[in-house]
MDTraj code that builds the backbone (N, CA, C; nanometers):
import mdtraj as md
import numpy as np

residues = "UNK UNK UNK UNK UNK UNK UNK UNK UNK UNK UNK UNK UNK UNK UNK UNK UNK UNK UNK UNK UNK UNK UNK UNK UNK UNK UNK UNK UNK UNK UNK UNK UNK UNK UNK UNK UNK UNK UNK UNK UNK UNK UNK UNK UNK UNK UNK UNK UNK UNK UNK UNK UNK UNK UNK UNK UNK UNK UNK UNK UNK UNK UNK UNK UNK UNK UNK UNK UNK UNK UNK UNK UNK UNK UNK UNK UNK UNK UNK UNK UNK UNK UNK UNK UNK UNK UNK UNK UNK UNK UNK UNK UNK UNK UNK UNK UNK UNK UNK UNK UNK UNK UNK UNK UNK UNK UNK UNK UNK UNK UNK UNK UNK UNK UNK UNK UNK UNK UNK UNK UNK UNK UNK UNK".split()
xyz = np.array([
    [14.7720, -9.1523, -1.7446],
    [14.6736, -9.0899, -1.8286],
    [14.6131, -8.9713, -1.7550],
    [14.6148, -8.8353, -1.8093],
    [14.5602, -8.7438, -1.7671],
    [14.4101, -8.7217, -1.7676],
    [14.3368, -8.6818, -1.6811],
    [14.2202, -8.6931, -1.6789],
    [14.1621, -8.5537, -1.6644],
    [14.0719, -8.5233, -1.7840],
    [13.9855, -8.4308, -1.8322],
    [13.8141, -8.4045, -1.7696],
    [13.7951, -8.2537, -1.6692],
    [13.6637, -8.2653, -1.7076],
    [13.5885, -8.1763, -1.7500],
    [13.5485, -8.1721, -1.8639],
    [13.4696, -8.1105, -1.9456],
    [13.3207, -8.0570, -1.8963],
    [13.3150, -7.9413, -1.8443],
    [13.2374, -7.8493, -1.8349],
    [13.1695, -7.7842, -1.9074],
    [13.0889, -7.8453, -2.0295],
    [13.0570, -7.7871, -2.1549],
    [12.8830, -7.7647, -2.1591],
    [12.8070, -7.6597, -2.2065],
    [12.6439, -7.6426, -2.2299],
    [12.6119, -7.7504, -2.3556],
    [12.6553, -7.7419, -2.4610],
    [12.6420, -7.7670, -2.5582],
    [12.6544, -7.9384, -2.5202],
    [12.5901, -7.9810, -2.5922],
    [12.5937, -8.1157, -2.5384],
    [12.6765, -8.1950, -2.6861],
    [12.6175, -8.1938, -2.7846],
    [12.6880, -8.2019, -2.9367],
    [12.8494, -8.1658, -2.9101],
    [12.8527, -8.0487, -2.8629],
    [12.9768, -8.0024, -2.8741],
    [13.0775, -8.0642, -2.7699],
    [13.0103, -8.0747, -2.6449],
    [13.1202, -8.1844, -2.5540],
    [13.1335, -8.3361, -2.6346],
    [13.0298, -8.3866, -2.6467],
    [13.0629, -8.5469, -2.7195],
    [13.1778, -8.4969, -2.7979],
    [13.1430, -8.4552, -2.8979],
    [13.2655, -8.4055, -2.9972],
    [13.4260, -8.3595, -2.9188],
    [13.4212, -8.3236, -2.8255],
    [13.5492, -8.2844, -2.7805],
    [13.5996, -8.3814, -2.7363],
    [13.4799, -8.4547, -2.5913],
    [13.5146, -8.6266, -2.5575],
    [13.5453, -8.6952, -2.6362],
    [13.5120, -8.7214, -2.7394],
    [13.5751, -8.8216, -2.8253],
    [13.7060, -8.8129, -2.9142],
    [13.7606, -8.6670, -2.9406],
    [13.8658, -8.6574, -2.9732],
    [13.9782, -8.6688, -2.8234],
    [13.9536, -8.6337, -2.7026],
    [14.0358, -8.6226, -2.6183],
    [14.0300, -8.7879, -2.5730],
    [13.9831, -8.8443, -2.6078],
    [13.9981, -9.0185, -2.5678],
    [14.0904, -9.0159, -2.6542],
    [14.0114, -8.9983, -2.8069],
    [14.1084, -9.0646, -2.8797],
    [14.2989, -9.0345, -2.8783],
    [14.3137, -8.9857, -2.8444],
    [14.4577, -8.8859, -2.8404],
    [14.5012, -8.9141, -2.7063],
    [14.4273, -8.9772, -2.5906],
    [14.4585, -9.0343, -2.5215],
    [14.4726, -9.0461, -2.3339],
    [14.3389, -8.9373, -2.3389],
    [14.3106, -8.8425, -2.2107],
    [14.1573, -8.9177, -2.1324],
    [14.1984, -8.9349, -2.0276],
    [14.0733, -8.9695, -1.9687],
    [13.9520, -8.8765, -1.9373],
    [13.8111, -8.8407, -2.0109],
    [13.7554, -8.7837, -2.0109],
    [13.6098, -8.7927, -1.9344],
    [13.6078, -8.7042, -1.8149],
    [13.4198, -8.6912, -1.8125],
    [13.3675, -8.5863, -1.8234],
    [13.2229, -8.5925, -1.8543],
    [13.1733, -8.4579, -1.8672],
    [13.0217, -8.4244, -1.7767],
    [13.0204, -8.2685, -1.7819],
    [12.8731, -8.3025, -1.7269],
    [12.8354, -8.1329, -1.8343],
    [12.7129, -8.1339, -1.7842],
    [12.6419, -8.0295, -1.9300],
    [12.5877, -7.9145, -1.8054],
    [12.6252, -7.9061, -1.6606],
    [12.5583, -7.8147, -1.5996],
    [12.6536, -7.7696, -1.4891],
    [12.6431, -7.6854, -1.4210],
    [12.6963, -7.6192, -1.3476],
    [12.6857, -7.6242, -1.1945],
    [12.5525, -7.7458, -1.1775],
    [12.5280, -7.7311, -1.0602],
    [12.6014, -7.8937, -0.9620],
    [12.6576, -7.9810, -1.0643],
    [12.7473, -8.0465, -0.9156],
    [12.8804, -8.0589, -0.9786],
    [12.9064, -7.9212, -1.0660],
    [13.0781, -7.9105, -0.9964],
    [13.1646, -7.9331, -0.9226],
    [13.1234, -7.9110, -0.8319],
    [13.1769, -7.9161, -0.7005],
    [13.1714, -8.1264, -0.6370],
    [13.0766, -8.1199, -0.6696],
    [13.0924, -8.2598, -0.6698],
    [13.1790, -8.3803, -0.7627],
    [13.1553, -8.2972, -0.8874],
    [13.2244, -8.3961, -0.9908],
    [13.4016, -8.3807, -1.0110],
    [13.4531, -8.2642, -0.9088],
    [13.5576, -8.2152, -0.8958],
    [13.6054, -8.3182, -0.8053],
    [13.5255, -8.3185, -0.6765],
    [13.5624, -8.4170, -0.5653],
    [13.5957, -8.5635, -0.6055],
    [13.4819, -8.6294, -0.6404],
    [13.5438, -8.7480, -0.7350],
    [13.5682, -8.7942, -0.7771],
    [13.5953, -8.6847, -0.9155],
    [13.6812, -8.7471, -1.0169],
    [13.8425, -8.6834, -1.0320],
    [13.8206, -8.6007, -0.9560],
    [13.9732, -8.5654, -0.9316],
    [14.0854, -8.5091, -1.0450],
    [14.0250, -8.3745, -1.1724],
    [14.0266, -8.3992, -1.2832],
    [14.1888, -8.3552, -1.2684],
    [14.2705, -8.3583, -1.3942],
    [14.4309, -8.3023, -1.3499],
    [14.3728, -8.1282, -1.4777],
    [14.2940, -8.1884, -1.5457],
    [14.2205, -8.0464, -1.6265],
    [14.0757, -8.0067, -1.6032],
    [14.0722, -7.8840, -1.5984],
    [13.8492, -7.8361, -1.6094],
    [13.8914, -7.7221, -1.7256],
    [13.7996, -7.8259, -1.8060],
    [13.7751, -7.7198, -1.9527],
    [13.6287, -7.6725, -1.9340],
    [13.5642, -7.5479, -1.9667],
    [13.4459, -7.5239, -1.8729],
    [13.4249, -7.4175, -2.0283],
    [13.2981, -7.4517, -2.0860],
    [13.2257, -7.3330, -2.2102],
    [13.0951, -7.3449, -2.1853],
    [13.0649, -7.2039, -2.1463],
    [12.9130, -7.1845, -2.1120],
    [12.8705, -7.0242, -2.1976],
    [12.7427, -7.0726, -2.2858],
    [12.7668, -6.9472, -2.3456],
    [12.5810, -6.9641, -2.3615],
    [12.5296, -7.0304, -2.2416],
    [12.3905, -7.0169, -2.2472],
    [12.3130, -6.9596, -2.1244],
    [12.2067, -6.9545, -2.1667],
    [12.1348, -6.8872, -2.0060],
    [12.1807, -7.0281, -1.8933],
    [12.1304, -7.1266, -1.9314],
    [12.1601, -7.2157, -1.8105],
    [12.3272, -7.2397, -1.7414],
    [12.3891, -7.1995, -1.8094],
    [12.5527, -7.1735, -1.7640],
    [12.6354, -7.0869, -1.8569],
    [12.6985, -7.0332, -1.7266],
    [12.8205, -6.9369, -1.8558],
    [12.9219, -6.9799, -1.7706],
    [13.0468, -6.9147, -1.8259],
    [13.1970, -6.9525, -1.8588],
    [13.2090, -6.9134, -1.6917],
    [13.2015, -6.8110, -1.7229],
    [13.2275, -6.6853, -1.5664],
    [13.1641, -6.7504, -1.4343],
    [13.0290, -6.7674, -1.4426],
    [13.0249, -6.8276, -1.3086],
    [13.0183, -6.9444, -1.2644],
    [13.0835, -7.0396, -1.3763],
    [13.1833, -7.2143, -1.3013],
    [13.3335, -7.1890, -1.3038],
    [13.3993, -7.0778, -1.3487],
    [13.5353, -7.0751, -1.3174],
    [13.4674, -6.9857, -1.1526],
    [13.4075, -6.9090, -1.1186],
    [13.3579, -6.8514, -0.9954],
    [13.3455, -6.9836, -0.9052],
    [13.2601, -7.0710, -0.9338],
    [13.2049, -7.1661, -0.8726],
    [13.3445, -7.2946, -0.8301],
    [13.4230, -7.3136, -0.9576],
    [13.5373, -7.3759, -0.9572],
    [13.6187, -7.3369, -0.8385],
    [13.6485, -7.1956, -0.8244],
    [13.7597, -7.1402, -0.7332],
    [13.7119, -7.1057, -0.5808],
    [13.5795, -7.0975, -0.5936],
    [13.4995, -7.0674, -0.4353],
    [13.5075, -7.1903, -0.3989],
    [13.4666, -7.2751, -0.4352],
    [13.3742, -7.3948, -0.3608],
    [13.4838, -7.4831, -0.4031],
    [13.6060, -7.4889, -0.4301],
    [13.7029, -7.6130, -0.4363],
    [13.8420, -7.5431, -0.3622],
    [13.8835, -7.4579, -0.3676],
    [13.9875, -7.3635, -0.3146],
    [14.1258, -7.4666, -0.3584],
    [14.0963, -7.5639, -0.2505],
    [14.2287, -7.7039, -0.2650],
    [14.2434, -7.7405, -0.3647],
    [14.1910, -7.7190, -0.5432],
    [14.2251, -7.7794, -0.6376],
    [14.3376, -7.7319, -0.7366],
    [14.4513, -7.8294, -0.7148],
    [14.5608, -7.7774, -0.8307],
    [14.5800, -7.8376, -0.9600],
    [14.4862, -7.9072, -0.9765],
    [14.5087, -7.8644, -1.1705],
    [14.4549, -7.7262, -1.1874],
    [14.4712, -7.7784, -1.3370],
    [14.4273, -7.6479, -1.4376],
    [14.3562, -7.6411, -1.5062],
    [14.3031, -7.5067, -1.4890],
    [14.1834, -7.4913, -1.5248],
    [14.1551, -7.3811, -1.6589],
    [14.1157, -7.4722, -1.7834],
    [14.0638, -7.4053, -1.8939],
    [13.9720, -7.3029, -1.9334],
    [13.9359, -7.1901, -1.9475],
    [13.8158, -7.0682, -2.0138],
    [13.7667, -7.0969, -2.1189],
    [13.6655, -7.1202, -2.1578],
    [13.6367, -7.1042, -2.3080],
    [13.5122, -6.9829, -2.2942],
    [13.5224, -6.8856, -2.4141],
    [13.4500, -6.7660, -2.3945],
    [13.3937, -6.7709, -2.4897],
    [13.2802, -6.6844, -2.5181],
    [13.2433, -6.6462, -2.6907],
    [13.3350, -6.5550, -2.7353],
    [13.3202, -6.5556, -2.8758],
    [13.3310, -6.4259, -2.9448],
    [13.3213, -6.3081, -2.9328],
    [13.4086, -6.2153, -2.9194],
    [13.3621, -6.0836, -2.8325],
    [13.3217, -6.0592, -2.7154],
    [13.3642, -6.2131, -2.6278],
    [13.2876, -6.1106, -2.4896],
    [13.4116, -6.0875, -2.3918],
    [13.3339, -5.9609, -2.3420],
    [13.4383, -5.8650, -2.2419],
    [13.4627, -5.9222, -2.1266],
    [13.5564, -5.9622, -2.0762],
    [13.6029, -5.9900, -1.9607],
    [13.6638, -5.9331, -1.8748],
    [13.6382, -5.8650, -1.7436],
    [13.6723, -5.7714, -1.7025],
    [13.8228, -5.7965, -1.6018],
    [13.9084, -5.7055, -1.5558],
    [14.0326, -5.7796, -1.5119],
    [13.9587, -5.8240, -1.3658],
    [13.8905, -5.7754, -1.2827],
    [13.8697, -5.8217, -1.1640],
    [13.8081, -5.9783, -1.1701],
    [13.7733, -5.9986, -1.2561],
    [13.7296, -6.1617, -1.2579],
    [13.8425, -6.2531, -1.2890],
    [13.9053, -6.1532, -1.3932],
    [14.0091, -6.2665, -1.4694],
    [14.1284, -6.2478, -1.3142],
    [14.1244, -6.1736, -1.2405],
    [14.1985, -6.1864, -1.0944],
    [14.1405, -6.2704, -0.9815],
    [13.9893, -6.3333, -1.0102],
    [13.9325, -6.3824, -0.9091],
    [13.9058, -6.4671, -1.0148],
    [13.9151, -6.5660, -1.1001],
    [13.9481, -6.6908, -1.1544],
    [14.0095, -6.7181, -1.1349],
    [14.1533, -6.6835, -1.2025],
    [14.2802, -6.7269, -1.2171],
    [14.3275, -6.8433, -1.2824],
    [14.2383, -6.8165, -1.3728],
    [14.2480, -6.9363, -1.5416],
    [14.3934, -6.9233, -1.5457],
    [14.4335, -7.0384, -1.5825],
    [14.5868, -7.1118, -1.6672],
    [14.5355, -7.0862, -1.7843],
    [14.4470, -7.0704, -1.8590],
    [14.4760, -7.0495, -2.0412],
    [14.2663, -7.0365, -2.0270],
    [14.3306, -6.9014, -2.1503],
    [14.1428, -6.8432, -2.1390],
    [14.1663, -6.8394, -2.3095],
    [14.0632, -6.8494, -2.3599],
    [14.0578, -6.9378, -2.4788],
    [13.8934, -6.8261, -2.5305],
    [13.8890, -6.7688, -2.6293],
    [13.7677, -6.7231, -2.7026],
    [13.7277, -6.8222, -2.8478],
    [13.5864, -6.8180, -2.8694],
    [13.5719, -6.8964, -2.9667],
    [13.5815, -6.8389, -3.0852],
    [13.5899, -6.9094, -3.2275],
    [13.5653, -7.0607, -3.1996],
    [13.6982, -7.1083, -3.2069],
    [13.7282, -7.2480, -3.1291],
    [13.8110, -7.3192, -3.1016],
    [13.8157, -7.4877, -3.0988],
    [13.8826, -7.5251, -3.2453],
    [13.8702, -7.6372, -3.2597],
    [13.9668, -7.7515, -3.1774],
    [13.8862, -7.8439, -3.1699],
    [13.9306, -7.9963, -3.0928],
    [14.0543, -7.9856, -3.0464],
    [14.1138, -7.9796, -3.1821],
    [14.2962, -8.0197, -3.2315],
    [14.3458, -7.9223, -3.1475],
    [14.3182, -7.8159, -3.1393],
    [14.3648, -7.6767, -3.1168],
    [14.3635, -7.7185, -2.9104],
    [14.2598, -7.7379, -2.8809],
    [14.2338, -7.7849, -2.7558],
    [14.3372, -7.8971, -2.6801],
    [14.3389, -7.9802, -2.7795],
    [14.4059, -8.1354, -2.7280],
    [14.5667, -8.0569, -2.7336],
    [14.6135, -8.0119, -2.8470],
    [14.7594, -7.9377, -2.8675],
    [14.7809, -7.8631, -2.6879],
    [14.6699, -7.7627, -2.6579],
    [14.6906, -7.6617, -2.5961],
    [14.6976, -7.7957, -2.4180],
    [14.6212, -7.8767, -2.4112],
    [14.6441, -7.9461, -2.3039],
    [14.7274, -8.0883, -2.3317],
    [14.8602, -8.1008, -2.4339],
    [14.9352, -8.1660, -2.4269],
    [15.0658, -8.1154, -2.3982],
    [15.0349, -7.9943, -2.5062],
    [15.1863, -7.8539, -2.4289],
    [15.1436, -7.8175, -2.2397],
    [15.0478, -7.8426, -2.1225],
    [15.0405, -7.8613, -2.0446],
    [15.1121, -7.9751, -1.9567],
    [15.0212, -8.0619, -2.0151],
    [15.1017, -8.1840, -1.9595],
    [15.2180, -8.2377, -1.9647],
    [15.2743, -8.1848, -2.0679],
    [15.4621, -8.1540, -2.1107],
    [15.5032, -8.1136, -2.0161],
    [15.4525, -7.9741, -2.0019],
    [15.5364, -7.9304, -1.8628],
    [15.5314, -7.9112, -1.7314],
    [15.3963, -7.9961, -1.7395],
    [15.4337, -8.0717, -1.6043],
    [15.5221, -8.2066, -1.5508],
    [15.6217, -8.2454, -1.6661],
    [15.6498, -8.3522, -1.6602],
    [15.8353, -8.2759, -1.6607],
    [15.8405, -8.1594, -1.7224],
    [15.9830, -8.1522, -1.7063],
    [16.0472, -8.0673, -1.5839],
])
top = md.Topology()
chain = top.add_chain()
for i, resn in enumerate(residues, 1):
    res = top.add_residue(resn, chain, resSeq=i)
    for name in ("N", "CA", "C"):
        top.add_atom(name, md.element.get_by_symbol(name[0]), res)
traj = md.Trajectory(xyz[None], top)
């Protein structure tokens, strides 16, 4: 079972994702903030980080920042979720180095599809 961790502001909106990614068959945790990443990376050991921050208390940009500084050793993959219209400049998207960057809105199905065609190919 692949294990998911959901990096989401919205708190409504992670339950909602957690509960479709159980159901379909993914081990899921989440946290709603940005500040023990780094910790929740360490022990839960995710094989995905889906990460949507589109509030003052977290954005997208600086936990994929935070993801890639402060973990370096981590090889899963790691999800973007952005708003609508926002500009992303190439020097970040070169100092992330997101596997799949994703603008909203973006439903469940669409999500679970996009990290099962993952886990496919990591298997062939």
């Amino acid at each position: 079972m692949d294990r998911v961790l959901l990096v989401i502001d919205d708190i409504q909106y992670s339950r909602h994702i957690e509960m479709t990614l159980r159901k379909v068959g993914f081990d899921v945790e989440t946290i709603n903030n940005e500040y023990n990443i780094t910790d929740s990376i360490l022990s839960y050991n995710p094989d995905y980080i889906v990460c949507r921050g589109i509030s003052n208390r977290m954005s997208t940009l600086n936990v994929g920042k935070k993801i890639r500084e402060s973990s370096g050793k981590y090889t899963g993959r790691v999800i973007l979720i952005f708003a609508e219209g926002y500009k992303v400049s190439v020097d970040d998207l070169v100092k992330l180095r997101p596997d799949l960057l994703l603008f909203e809105p973006i439903s469940t199905m669409k999500l679970a599809i996009y990290l099962f065609s993952f886990s496919k190919n990591d298997y062939l």
